[in-house]
C-alpha positions in Angstrom: -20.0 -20.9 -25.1 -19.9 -17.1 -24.6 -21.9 -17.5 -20.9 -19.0 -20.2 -20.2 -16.5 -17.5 -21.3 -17.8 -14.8 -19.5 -18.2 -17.3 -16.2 -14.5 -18.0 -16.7 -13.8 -14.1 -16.5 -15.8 -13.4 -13.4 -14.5 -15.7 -11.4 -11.2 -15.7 -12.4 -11.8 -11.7 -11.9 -13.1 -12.7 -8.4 -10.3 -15.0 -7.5 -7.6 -12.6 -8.0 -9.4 -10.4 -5.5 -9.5 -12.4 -3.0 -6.1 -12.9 -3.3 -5.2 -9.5 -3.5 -7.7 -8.6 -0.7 -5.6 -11.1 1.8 -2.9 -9.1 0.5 -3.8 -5.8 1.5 -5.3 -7.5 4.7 -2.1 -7.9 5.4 -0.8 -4.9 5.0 -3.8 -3.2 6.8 -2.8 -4.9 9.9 1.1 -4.4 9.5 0.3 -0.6 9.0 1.9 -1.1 5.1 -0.3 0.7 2.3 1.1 -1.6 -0.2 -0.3 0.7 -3.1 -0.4 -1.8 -5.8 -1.6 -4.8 -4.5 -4.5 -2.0 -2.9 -5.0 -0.9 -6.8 -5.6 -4.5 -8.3 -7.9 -5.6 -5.0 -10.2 -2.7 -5.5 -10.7 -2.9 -9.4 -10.8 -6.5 -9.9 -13.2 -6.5 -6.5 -15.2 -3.5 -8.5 -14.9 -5.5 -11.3 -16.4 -8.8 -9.8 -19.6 -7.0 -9.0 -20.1 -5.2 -12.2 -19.9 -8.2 -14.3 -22.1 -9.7 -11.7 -25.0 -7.8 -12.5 -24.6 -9.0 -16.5 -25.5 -12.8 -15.9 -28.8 -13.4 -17.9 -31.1 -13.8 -15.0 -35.0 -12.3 -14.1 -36.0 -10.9 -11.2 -33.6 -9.7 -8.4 -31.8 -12.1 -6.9 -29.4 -11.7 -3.6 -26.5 -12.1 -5.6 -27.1 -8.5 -6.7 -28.0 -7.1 -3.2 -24.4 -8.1 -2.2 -23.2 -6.5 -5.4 -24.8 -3.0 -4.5 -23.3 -3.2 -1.3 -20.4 -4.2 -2.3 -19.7 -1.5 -5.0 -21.3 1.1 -2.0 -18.8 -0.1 0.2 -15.7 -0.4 -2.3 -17.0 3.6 -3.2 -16.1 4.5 0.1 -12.9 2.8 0.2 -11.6 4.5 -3.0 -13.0 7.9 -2.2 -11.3 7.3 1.4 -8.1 6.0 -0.9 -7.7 8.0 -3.3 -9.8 11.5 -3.4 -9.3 11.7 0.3 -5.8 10.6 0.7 -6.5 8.6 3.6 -6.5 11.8 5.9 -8.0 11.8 9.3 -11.1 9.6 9.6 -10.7 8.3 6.0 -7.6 6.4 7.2 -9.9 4.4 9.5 -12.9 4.5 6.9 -11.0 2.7 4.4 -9.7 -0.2 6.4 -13.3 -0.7 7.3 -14.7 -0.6 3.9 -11.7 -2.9 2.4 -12.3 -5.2 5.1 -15.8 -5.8 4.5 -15.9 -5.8 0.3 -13.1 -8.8 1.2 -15.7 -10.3 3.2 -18.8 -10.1 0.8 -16.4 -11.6 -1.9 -15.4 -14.6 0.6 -19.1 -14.6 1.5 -19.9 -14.9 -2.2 -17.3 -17.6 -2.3 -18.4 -19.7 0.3 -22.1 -19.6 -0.7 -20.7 -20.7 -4.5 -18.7 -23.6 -3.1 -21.8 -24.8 -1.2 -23.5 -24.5 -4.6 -20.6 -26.6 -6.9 -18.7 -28.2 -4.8 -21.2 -32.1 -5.1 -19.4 -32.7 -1.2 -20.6 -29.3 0.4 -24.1 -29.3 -1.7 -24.5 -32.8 -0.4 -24.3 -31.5 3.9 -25.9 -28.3 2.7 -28.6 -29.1 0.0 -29.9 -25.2 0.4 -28.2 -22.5 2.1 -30.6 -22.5 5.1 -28.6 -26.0 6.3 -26.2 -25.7 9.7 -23.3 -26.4 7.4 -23.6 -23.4 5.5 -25.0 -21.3 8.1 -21.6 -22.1 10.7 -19.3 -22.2 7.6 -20.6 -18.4 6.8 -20.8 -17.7 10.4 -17.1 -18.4 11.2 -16.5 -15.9 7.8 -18.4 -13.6 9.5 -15.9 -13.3 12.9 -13.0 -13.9 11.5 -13.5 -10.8 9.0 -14.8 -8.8 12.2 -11.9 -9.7 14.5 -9.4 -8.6 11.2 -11.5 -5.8 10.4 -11.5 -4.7 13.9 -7.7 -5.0 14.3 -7.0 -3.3 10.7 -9.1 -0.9 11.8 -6.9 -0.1 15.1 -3.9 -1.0 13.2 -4.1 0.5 10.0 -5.2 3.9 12.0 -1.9 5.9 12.4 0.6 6.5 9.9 3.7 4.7 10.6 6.1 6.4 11.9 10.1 5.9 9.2 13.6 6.7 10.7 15.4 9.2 9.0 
């Protein structure tokens, strides 16, 4: 009952930051900081990949290789955030590092609904079928296109008429 709890919490935890990641996609490629939508993507996302780590399994599994990377990555993006203001090449280095901890949670996704979903387990019995491997591969360029645009986008400061 507690495991089923604490399930509940981590995905509901990973949920809202996807949602909030999309969010601050957006405003990555409109040039918009949106500040508090950026605060809830990064702590819930942090938060996903802590309580990751807490499931009761042995060994090391790839789960947690995407979780360090994922909290390396979202260290860089709030360092770049908020100790570095976004200034010069942290501007740049954040939209980058938001960009891909979105991705590695939407990888994470996909990879789960292949696992739950009986439809998607049923063309993709182990994560080494087509199915799976396209599905993750179209992830994989559409986060690279948007990371590439926020990137150029998110780059300058806008610019506000007085």
């Amino acid at each position: 009952m507690l495991l089923t709890a604490y399930t509940f919490f981590h995905v509901v935890l990973s949920l809202v930051g996807i949602g909030t990641g999309f969010v601050v996609m957006y405003g990555l490629l409109a040039s918009k900081r949106l500040d508090g939508w950026t605060a809830i993507f990064l702590s819930t996302t942090v938060a996903t990949s802590v309580t990751g780590f807490f499931f009761p399994f042995h060994g090391f599994l790839p789960s947690y290789g995407v979780g360090i990377v994922s909290l390396i990555v979202l260290a860089i993006a709030i360092l770049a955030r908020y100790r570095f203001g976004l200034g010069g090449g942290w501007r740049r280095s954040y939209a980058i590092t938001a960009v891909v901890a979105l991705y590695l949670n939407f990888f994470v996704l996909i990879a789960q609904l292949f696992m739950k979903v009986p439809a998607l387990k049923a063309i993709a019995p182990d994560q080494s079928d087509p199915p799976f491997q396209i599905t993750q591969l179209i992830g994989l360029l559409i986060f690279a296109v948007l990371g590439f645009r926020a990137a150029v986008k998110f780059r300058v400061e806008p610019t506000h008429a007085a």
